[in-house]
Every structure is written in structure tokens, then in C-alpha cells.
C-alpha positions, 0 to 999 in steps of 0.5 A: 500500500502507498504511505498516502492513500489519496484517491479523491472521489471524482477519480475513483477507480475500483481497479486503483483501489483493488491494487492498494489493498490488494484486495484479489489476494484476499478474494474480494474486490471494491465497488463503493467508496465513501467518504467519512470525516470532519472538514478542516477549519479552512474549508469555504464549504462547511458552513454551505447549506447541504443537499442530504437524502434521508437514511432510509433512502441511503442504506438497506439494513440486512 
């Protein structure tokens, strides 16, 4: 694995991913990424009004 796992969003590839985890040797394979986190102090866009869809409509609980 790289020492700086960067992968923003918009460049996703699952294939990229697969290789920094080697994720084939453990019989698995990516096909989501999320991300999860605080802002920093400096982002312009924490305090931007969000568009969020509700739990409900985002996850099914198995």
C-alpha cells in the first residue's frame, strides 16, 4: 500500500483501489467508496447549506 492513500472521489477507480489493498489476494474486490470525516477549519464549504437524502433512502439494513 502507498504511505498516502489519496484517491479523491471524482477519480475513483475500483481497479486503483483493488491494487492498494490488494484486495484479489484476499478474494474480494471494491465497488463503493465513501467518504467519512470532519472538514478542516479552512474549508469555504462547511458552513454551505447541504443537499442530504434521508437514511432510509441511503442504506438497506440486512
Amino acid at each position: 500500500m502507498t504511505d498516502s492513500l489519496n484517491i479523491a472521489q471524482t477519480r475513483y477507480t475500483s481497479k486503483r483501489l483493488d491494487t492498494e489493498f490488494d484486495l484479489q489476494a484476499k478474494g474480494m474486490h471494491s465497488s463503493v467508496i465513501v467518504a467519512l470525516g470532519y472538514h478542516a477549519d479552512t474549508d469555504p464549504n462547511a458552513a454551505k447549506p447541504k443537499a442530504r437524502l434521508s437514511a432510509e433512502q441511503v442504506f438497506t439494513y440486512l
